[in-house]
C-alpha positions as CSV (number, residue, x, y, z in Angstrom):
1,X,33.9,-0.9,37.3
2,X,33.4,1.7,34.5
3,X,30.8,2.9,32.6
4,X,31.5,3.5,28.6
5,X,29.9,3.4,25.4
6,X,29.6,0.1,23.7
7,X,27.1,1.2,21.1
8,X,25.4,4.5,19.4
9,X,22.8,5.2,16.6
10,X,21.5,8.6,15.0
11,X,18.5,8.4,12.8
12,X,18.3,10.7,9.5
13,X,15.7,12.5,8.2
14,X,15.1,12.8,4.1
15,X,13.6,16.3,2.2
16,X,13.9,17.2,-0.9
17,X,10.9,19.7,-1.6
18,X,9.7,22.4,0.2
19,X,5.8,23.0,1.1
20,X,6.6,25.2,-2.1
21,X,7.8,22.2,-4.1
22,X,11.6,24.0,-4.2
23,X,13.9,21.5,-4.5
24,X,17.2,21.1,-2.4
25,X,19.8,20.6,-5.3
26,X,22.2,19.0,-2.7
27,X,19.7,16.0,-2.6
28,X,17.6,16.5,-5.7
29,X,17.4,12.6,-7.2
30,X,18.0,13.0,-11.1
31,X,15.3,11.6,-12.5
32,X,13.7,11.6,-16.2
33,X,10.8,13.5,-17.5
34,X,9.2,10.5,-18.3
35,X,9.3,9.0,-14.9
36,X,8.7,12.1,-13.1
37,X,5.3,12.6,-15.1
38,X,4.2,8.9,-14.6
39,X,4.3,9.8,-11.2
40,X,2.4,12.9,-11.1
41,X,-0.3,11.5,-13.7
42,X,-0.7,8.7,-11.4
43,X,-1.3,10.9,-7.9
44,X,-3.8,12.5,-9.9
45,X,-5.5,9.7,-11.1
46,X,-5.5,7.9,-8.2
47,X,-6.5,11.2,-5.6
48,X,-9.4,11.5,-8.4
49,X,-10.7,7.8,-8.0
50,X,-10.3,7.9,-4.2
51,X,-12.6,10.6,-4.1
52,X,-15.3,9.5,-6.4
53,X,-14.8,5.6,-4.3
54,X,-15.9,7.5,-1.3
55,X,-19.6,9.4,-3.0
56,X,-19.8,5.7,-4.5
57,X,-19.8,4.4,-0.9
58,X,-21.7,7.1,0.1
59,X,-24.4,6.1,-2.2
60,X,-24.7,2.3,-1.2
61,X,-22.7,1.3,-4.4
62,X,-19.8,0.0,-2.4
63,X,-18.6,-1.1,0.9
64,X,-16.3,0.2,3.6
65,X,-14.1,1.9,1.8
66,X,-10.3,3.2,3.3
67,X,-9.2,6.3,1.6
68,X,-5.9,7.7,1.1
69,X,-6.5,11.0,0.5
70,X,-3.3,12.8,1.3
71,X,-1.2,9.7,1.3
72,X,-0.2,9.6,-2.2
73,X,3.1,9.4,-2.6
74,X,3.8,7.2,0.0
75,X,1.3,4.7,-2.3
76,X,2.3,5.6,-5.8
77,X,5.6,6.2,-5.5
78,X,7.5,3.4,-3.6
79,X,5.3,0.5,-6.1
80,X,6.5,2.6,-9.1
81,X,10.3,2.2,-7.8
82,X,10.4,-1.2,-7.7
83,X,10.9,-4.4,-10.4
84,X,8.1,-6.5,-11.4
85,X,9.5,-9.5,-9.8
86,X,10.0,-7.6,-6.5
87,X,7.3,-8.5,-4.2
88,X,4.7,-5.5,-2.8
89,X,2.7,-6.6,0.5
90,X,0.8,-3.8,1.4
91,X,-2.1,-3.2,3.9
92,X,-5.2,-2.8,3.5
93,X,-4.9,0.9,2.3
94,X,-2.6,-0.1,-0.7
95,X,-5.2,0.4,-3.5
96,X,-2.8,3.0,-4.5
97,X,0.3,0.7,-4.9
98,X,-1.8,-1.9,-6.2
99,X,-2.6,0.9,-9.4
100,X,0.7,1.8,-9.6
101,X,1.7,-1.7,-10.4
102,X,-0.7,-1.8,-12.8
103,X,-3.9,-3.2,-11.6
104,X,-7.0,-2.2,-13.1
105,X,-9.2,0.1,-10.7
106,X,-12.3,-1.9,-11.6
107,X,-11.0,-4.8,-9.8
108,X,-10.2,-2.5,-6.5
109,X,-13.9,-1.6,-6.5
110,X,-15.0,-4.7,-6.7
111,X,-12.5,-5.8,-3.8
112,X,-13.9,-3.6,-1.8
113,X,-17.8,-4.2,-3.2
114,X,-17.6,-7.4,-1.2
115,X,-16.0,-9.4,-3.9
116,X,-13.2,-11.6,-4.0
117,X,-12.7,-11.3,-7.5
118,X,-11.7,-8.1,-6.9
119,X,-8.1,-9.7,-6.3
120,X,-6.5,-10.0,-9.6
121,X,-3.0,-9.0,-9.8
122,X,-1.3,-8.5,-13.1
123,X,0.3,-11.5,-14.2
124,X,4.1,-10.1,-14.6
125,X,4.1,-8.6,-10.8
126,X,4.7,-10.2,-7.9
127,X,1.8,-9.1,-5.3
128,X,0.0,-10.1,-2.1
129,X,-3.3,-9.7,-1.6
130,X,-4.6,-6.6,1.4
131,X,-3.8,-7.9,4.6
132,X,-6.5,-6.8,6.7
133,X,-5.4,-8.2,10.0
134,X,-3.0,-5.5,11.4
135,X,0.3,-6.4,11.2
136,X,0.2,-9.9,10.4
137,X,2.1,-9.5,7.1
138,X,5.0,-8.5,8.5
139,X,6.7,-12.1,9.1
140,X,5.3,-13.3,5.7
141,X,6.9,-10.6,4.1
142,X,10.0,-11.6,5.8
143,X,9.6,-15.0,4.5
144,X,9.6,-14.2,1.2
145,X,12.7,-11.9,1.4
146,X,14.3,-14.8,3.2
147,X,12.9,-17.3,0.1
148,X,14.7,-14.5,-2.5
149,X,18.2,-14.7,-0.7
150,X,18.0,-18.4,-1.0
151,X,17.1,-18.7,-4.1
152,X,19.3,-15.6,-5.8
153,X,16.5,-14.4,-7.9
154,X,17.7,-10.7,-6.5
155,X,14.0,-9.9,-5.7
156,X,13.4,-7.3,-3.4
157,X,10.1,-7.5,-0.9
158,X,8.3,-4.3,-0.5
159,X,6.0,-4.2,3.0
160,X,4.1,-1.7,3.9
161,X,2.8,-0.4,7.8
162,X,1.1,2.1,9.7
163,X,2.7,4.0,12.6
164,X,-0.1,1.7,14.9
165,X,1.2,-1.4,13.5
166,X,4.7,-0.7,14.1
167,X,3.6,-0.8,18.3
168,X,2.3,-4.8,17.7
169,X,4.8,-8.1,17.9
170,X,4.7,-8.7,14.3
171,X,6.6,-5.9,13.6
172,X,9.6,-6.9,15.6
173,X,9.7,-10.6,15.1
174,X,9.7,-9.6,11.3
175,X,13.0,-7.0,12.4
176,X,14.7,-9.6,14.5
177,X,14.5,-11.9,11.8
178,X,15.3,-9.8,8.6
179,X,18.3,-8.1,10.7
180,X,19.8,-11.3,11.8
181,X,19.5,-13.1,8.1
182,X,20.2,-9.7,6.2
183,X,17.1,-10.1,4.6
184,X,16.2,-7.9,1.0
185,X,13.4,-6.4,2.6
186,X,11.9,-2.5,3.0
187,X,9.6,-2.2,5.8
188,X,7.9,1.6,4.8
189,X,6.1,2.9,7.9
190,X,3.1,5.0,6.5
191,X,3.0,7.1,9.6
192,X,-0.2,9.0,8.9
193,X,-0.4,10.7,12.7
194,X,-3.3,8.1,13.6
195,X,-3.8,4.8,14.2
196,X,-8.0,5.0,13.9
197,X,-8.0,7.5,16.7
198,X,-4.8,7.2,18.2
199,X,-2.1,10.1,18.0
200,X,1.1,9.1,17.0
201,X,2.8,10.8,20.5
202,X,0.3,8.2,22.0
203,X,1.6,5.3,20.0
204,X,5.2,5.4,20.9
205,X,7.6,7.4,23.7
206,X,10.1,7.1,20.6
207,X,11.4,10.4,18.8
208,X,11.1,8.9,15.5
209,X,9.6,5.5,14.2
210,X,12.6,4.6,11.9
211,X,15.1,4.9,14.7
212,X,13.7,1.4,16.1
213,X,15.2,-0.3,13.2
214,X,18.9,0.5,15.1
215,X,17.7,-2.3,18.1
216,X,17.8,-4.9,15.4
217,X,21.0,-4.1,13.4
218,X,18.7,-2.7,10.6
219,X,19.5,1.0,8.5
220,X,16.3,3.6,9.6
221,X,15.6,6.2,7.7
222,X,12.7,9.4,8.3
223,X,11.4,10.5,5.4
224,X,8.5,13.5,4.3
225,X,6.2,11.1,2.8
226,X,4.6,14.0,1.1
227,X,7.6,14.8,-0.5
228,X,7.3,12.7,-3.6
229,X,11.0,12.6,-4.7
230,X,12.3,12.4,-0.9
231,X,9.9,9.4,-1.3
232,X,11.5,7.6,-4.6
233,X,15.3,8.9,-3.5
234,X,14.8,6.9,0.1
235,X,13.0,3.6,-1.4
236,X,15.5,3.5,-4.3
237,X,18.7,3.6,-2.3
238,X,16.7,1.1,0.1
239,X,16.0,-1.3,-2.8
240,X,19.8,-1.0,-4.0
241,X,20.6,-1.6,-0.4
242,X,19.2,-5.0,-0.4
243,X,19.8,-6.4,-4.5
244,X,23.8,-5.6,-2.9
245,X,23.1,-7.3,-0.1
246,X,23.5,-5.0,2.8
247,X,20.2,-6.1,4.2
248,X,16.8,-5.0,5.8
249,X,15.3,-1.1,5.9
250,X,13.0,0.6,7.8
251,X,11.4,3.6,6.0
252,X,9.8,6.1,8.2
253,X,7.2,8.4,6.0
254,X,5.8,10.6,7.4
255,X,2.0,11.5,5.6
256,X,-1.2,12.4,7.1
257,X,-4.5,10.6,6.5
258,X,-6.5,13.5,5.5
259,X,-9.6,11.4,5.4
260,X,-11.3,9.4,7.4
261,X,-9.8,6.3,8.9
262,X,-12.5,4.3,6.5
263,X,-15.9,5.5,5.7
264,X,-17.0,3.9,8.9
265,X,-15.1,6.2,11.2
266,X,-15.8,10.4,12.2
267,X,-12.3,11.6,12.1
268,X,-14.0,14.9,13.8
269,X,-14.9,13.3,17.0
270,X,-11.3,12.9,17.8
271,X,-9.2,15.1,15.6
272,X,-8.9,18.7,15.7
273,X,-9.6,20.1,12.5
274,X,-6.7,22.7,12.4
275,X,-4.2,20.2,12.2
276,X,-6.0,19.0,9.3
277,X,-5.6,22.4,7.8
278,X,-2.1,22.8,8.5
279,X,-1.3,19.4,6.9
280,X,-3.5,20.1,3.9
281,X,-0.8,23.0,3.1
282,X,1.9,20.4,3.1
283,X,-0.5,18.1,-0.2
284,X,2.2,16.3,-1.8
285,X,0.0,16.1,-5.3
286,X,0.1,20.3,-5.4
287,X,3.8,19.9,-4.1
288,X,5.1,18.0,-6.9
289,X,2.8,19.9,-9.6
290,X,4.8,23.0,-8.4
291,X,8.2,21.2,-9.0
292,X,7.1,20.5,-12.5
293,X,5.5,23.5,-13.2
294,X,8.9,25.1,-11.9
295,X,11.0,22.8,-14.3
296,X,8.7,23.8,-17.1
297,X,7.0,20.5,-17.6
298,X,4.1,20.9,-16.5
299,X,0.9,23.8,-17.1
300,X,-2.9,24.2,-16.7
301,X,-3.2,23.1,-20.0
302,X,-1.9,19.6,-19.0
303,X,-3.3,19.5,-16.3
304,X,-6.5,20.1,-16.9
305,X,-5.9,17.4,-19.9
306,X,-5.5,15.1,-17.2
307,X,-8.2,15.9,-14.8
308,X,-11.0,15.2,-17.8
309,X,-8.7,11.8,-18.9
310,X,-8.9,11.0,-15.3
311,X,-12.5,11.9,-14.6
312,X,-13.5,9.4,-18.3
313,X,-11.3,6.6,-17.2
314,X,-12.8,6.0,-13.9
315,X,-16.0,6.1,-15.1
316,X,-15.1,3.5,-17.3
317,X,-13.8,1.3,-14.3
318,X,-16.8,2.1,-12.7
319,X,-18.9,0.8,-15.5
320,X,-16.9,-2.2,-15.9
321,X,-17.5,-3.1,-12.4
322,X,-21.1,-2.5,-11.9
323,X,-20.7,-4.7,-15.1
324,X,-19.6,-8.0,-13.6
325,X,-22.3,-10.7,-13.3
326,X,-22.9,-11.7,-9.5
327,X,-20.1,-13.8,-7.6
328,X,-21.1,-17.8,-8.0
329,X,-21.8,-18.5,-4.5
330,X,-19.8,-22.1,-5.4
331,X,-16.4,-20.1,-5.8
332,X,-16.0,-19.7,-2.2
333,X,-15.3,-23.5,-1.6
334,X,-12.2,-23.4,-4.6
335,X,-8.6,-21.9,-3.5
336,X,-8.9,-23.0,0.0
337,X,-7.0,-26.3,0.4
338,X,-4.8,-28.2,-2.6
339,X,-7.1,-31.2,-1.1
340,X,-10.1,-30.3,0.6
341,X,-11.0,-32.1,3.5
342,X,-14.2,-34.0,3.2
343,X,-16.4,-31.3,5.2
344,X,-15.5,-28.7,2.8
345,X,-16.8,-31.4,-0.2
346,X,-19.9,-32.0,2.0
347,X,-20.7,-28.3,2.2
348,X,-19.9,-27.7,-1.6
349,X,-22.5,-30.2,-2.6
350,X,-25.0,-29.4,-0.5
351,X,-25.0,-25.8,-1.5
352,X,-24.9,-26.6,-4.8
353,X,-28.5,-28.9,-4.2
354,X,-29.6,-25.7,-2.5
355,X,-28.7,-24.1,-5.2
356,X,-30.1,-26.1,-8.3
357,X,-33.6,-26.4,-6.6
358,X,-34.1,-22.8,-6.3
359,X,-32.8,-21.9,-9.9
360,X,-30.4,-19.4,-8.6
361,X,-27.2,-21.6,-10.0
362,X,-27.5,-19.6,-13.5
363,X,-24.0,-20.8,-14.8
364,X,-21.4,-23.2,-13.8
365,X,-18.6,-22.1,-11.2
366,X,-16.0,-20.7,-12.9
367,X,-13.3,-22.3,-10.7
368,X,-13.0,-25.9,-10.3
369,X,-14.7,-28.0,-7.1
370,X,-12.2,-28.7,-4.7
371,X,-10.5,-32.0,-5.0
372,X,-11.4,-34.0,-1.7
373,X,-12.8,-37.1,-0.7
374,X,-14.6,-39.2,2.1
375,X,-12.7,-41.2,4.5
C-alpha cells in the first residue's frame, strides 16, 4: 500500500487597487473612459439612493429596506459587465444590479414599499425577480445556464450569494450540477463578513469561500470586492470563460456590509464597531474616485456635478413612486397559474363582490382575471 497524491487545487486571489486606489499595472484591466466613468457615476448614484431609502424607511415611507452601503462594486459592477441577454439572479440585496441594468429606482422603492409592481424589468434584459428565500436561486440559476447550452443562444447566467448562503444545500447541488454539465454560469459570493449576525470564521472552517468550487471540478477565484476593477477583470474573464465553454465559476468578493443587515436589525449588538472603521478605510466608491482622479479624469468639479444630478434624480424617483395610485387588490389573483384552479376563481370573485359593495374597486384590474373554471 502507498499513499500519493491523486489530486491538488490552490485558490487565487485578485487586486488591482490599493486602499489608495494605486493600481498594479501587472493586472490593471484596460478599460475605456467611458466605461470606467459609467461605473463610478453609478456607485455614486446608487450609494446616494441607498442612503436617502434608509431616512425614507426611517420615516414610515417605506418598508424593510436592505442596504448595501459599502457593497457597491460587487452590485454595480458585475451587472454592468454582462450582455443584455445574459441572465442576472440576484438576492434580495441586488437593487444595485437591478440599476445597473437599467431599472428605474422608482420601481425598487416601490418593491420594497410592499408592492409587487415594483418588479418591472427592462424589456431588453434578461432578469429574475429578488429571491428572498436564502439560497433557493441557486438551482434555478443553474437551470437556466443549463437551458443556454442547449439552446446555443451563448447567454451567460449571472447568480449572486452571500458568504451565509454559500453554508446551505442549494449552493452545492447548483455546483455539482453546473460542474458536471459545464454549465455558463458565475456564482459571485458577496461575502460581506456577516450573515445577519454571523462572522464569516463562524460560517465556514474553509480558508477562503471560492476554494470550494475545486470539490466540484469548478475554477474559484478570491477577489477584493471593493476593488472595482479587480471586480470587472474577475467577472469578465469568468463570463468569457463560460461564452467559450470552459464552464461554471465561483467568484469570491470579498465586501463588508457597512450597514445594517436590513433596517430591522442593530448591527451594534453584535458587531464591534472598530472593524467597521477599518473596513470604512478600504470604501471602494473613494477607492475608485482616487484612480480617476489619478488618471486625470475625474475632479471636485465633477464630482460635485454628480452629487447635485444625483441628489435631483432621486427625488424625482421618489416622486414618481409616492405617485403611483394604490395596488388593485384584484392583481394579486393574475400571474399565478396559466389556468387557475377553480378556488383561486372562487376567491377572485368573491373579493371582487367585497369589493364593489364597499366602493373601494375605483378602476378596473389592470391585469386580466385568471382563466379557470369549475369542475
Amino acid at each position: 500500500m502507498s499513499l500519493r497524491t491523486v489530486a491538488e487545487s490552490r485558490t487565487q486571489r485578485l487586486e488591482v487597487l490599493d486602499e489608495k486606489g494605486r493600481p498594479d499595472p501587472s493586472v490593471e484591466p484596460k478599460l475605456p473612459t467611458e466605461t470606467l466613468l459609467k461605473m463610478y457615476r453609478a456607485m455614486v448614484e446608487i450609494r446616494i439612493f441607498d442612503e436617502i431609502a434608509f431616512k425614507l424607511q426611517r420615516q414610515g415611507r417605506l418598508g424593510t429596506y436592505p442596504q448595501i452601503l459599502g457593497q457597491e462594486a460587487t452590485q454595480i459592477v458585475p451587472a454592468l459587465a454582462l450582455r443584455p441577454k445574459d441572465w442576472l439572479v440576484p438576492t434580495y440585496r441586488g437593487q444595485g444590479a437591478y440599476y445597473a441594468r437599467g431599472m428605474k429606482l422608482r420601481y425598487s422603492l416601490l418593491y420594497w414599499g410592499g408592492d409587487d409592481r415594483g418588479v418591472h424589468f427592462p424589456e431588453e434584459t434578461n432578469d429574475l425577480i429578488f429571491a428572498i428565500p436564502v439560497g433557493s436561486h441557486l438551482t434555478q440559476a443553474a437551470g437556466l445556464a443549463w437551458a443556454s447550452k442547449l439552446k446555443k443562444d451563448g447567454a451567460v447566467t449571472l447568480a449572486y450569494l452571500g458568504d451565509g448562503t454559500s453554508s446551505k444545500g442549494d449552493f452545492h447541488e447548483a455546483l455539482t450540477f453546473a460542474g458536471s454539465f459545464k454549465l455558463p454560469v458565475v456564482y459571485l459570493i458577496e461575502n460581506n463578513h456577516w450573515a445577519i449576525s454571523v462572522p464569516r470564521e463562524r460560517q465556514a472552517a474553509a480558508e477562503t469561500l471560492a476554494q470550494k468550487a475545486s470539490g466540484y471540478g469548478v475554477y474559484g477565484l478570491q477577489v477584493d470586492g471593493n476593488d472595482a476593477l479587480a471586480v470587472w477583470k474577475a467577472v469578465s474573464g469568468a463570463l468569457d470563460r463560460a461564452r467559450s465553454g470552459e464552464g461554471a465559476t465561483v467568484l469570491e468578493c470579498e465586501t463588508y456590509r457597512i450597514g445594517h443587515h436590513t433596517t430591522a436589525d442593530d448591527a451594534a449588538r453584535y458587531r464591534p464597531s472598530a472593524e467597521v472603521e477599518a473596513w470604512k478605510r478600504k470604501d471602494p466608491v473613494l477607492r475608485l474616485r482616487s484612480y480617476l482622479g489619478g488618471r486625470g479624469l475625474w475632479d471636485e468639479k465633477r464630482e460635485a456635478e454628480l452629487q447635485a444630478r444625483s441628489q435631483e434624480m432621486i427625488a424625482e424617483e421618489i416622486k414618481a413612486y409616492e405617485s403611483f395610485p394604490p395596488p388593485n387588490p384584484l392583481d394579486m389573483f393574475a400571474n399565478n397559474y396559466a389556468r387557475a384552479p377553480w378556488p383561486l376563481v372562487e376567491q377572485r370573485a368573491e373579493l371582487a363582490k367585497i369589493l364593489e359593495e364597499s366602493r373601494d374597486l375605483e378602476e378596473v384590474s389592470s391585469l386580466p382575471p385568471p382563466e379557470g373554471r369549475f369542475p
